[in-house]
N, C-alpha and C positions, 0 to 999 in steps of 0.2 A: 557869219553863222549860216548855216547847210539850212536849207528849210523843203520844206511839203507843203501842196497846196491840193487838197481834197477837192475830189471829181466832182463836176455840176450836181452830179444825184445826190451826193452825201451832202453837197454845201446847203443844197433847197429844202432837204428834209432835216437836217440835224437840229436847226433852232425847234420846228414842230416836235421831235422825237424831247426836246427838254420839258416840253411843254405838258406832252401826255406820261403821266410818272407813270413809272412800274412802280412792283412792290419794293423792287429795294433803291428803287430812285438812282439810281445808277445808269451810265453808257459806257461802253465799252468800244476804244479807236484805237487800229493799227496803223502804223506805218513804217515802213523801212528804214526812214529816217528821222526820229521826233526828237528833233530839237528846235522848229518852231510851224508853228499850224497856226493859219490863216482861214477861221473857216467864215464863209460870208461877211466878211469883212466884218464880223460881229462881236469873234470869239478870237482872243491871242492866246494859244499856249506857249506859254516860255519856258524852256529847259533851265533851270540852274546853273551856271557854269560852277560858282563855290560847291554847289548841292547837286551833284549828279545824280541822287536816289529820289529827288522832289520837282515838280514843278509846279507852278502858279499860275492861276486864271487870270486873266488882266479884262477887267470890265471897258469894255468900248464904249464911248460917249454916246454912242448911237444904239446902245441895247440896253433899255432899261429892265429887263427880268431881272441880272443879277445884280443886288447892292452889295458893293464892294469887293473883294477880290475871295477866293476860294484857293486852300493849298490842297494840290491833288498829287496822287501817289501814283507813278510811274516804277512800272516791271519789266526787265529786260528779258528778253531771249536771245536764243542765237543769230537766228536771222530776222527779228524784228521784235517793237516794242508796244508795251500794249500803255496805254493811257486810261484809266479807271477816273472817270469824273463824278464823282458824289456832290450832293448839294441837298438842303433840305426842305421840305415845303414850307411855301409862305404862308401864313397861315392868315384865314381873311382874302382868301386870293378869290374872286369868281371865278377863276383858272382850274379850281378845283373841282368847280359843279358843272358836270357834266351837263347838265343842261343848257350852260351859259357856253361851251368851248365851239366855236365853229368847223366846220371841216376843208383839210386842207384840196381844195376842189384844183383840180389842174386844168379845167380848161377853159378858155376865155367868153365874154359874151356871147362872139358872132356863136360859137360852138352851141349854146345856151338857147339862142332864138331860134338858131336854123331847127335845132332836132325839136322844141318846143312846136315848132310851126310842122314839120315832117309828122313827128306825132300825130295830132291833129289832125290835117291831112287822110293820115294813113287809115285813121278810126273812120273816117267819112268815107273815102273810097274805097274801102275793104267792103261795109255794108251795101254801097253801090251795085260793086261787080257780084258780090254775090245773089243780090237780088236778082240783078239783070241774065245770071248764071242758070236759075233755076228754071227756067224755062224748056234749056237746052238740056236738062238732064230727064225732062218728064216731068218736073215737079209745078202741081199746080197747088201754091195755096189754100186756097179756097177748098178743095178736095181734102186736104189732111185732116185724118183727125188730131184729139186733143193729142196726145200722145206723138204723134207724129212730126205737130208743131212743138213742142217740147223739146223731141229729140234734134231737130232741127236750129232751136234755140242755141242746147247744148255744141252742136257744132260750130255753128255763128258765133259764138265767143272763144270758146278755144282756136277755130283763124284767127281771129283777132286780137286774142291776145297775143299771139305769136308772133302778127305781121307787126304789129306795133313794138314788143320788146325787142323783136330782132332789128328794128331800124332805131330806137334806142343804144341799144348795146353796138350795132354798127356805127354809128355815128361817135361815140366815145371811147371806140377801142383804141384808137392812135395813140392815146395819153396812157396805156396803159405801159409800164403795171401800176394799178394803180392804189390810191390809199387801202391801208386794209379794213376804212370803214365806212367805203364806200362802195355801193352794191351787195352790202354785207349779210349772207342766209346762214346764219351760225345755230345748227341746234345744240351747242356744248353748252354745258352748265346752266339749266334751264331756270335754276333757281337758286342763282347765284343774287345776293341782297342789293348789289350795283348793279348790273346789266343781266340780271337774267331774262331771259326773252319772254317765258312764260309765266313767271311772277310778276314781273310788270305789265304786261295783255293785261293778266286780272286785273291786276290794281286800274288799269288804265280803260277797261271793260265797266271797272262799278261804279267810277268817275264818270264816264263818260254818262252811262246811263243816267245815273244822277242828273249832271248838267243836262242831259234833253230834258229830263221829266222837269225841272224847272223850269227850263225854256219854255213847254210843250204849255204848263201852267197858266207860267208869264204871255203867252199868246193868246190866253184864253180868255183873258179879260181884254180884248181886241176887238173894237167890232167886227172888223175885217174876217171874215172869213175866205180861208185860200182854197182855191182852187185845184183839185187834185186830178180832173179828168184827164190833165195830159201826163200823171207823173207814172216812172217807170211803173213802178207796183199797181197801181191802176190797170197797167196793161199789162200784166200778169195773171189779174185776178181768175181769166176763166180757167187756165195754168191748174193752180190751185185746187184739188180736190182729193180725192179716195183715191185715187189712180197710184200704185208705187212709184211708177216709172217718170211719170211726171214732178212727185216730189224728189225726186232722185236727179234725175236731169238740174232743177230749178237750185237745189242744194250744193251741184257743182257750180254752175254758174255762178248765182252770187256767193258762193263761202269759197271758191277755189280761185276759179277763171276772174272775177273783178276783185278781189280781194288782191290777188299777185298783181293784175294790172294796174289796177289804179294809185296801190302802196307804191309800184316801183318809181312809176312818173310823176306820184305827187312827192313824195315824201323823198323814197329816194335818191332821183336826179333833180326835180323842181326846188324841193326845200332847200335840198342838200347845197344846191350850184347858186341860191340865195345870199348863203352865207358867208359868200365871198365879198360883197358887197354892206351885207347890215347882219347884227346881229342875229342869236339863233331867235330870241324869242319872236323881232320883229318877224323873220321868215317862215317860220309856224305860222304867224297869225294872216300874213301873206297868200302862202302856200293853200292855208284853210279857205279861203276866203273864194280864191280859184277854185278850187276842190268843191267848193259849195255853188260855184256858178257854174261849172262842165255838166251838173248834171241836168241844168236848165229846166228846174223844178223851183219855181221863184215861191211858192207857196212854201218849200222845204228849206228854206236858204236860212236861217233862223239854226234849226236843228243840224243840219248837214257843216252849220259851222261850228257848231259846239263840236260835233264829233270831229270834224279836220280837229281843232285846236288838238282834243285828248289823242287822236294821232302821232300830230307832230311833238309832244310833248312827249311822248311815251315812245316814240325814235331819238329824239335826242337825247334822251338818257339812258338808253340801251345799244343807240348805234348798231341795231338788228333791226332787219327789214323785217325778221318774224313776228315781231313784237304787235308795230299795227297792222299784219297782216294777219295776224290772230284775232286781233280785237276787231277789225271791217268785218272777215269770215263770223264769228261769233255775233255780231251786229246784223246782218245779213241772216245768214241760219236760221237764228232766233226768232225772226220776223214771217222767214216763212213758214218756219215751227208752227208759232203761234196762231198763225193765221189758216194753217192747216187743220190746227184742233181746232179751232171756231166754227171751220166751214163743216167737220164734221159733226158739233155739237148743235148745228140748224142756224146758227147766225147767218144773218147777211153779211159778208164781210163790207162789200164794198159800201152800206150803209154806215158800218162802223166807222171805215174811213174818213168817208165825206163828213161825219161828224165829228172827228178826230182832230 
């Protein structure tokens, strides 16, 4: 018997492609000669000799997805044959809940630590050279005004964002092309009831909120009170005022500029390249947990993990980086929003804080 044996690329993904259904749960394989397909040693297609218009799935000992054998329907052409494989869902599967599905990551640990460590890196010596930068252009600190450090602000994160995703994105271009739900900015079907990006933000926005304002509670009967002198927003506060152009600057920064960086490294290459290893949920709670020490605000570690969790929760069910890139931006915003009308309604803010 004349056989075919499907190319490395088709063999690696075909089990994952059974995995994630389409609507009509079907795949679709050509080959020039289908009368016997070996794919990853997982899956036998056997031609019929009796039944040339049929063939049969034959279940490998070694691939528990399908229970017991499937008859699929086989369509000839002139110069090749197409194999239509149907199957129906298991019902009771975790398989089904996108929350539980992992993603199919292609690249190996070392790939995983080096760009993790380069990352890192790159955020520290970005800030470096640009301090050490400003001297040589005329620029004195201390001289600027408020506005001025603002617009300043505004520059120093968009370098940084860039110098950092571009050694991201370099570091895991070799594997490409890669999964389509990985590094994924889909604005299609925003409100679609499975994965739309902006109806889950919300949902994933008034959860989250929720969860801190209970946290925020639950700490509050703590003796302990934390420490806020050294946290980012502390040193934003004189930022903060009447000025447009300052709130304008400060609203890029955190709703635009950390919102794309930090979804991309935590969520989308961190969590993501987790779940090679453990499950999604463990790697959410993982992911979060880091995401809540990088900003080395130990007084915010509490809050800052509530919100990773509803991040990572609200990527793996939408498998859209817009999703918690919507809901940080919106987290962010919000905060400066608010704290903008404060300062203008005669509040102290930074009193507010410290008692907060």
């Amino acid at each position: 018997m004349a056989s075919t044996t499907l190319t490395p690329v088709v063999s690696s993904t075909f089990p994952s492609c059974f995995l994630n259904q389409s609507k009509s749960n079907s795949l679709l394989i050509r080959s020039s000669q289908c009368l016997c397909l070996s794919i990853n040693r997982k899956f036998d297609f056997f031609l019929s000799q009796s039944k040339p218009s049929s063939i049969s799935l034959i279940q490998s000992p070694r691939s528990p997805i399908f229970p017991g054998n499937r008859r699929l329907g086989l369509v000839s052409t002139r110069n090749s044959s197409s194999i239509v494989c149907s199957y129906p869902q298991q019902k009771g599967s975790g398989l089904n809940w996108p929350i539980l599905r992992r993603w199919d990551v292609p690249w190996p640990w070392q790939t995983i630590t080096l760009t993790s460590l380069a990352c890192g890196i790159s955020f520290v010596v970005t800030g470096v050279i640009e301090t050490q930068a400003l001297p040589f252009f005329g620029i004195q600190i201390a001289e600027l005004t408020l506005d001025e450090k603002a617009e300043l602000l505004l520059i120093d994160q968009g370098i940084t964002t860039a110098v950092v995703l571009g050694i991201l994105f370099n570091f895991t271009k070799s594997f490409q092309p890669l999964p389509d739900d990985i590094y994924r900015y889909d604005f299609r079907e925003p409100f679609n009831l499975q994965k739309g990006w902006l109806l889950w933000a919300g949902i994933g926005f008034l959860g989250a909120a929720g969860a801190i304002a209970l946290t925020g509670v639950a700490m509050s009967f703590s003796n302990e009170s934390p420490q806020r002198e050294t946290d980012a927003l502390v040193r934003l506060l004189p930022l903060i005022g009447s000025s447009s152009v300052r709130t304008v600057c400060l609203l890029v920064v955190t709703g635009v500029f950390a919102p794309l960086l930090e979804e991309t490294v935590f969520r989308g290459f961190f969590m993501t390249s987790l779940t090679k290893w453990v499950p999604t949920p463990v790697a959410i709670v993982i992911s979060a947990a880091v995401f809540a020490l990088a900003h080395l605000t130990p007084g915010e570690f509490p809050q800052l993990f509530v919100l990773g969790i509803a991040l990572g929760l609200s990527y793996a069910q939408t498998r859209n980086l817009l999703t918690p890139i919507t809901i940080h931006s919106l987290w962010n915003s919000g905060v400066i929003l608010l704290l903008t009308f404060l300062q203008l309604q005669g509040y102290d803010i930074r009193e507010l804080l410290q008692s907060s």
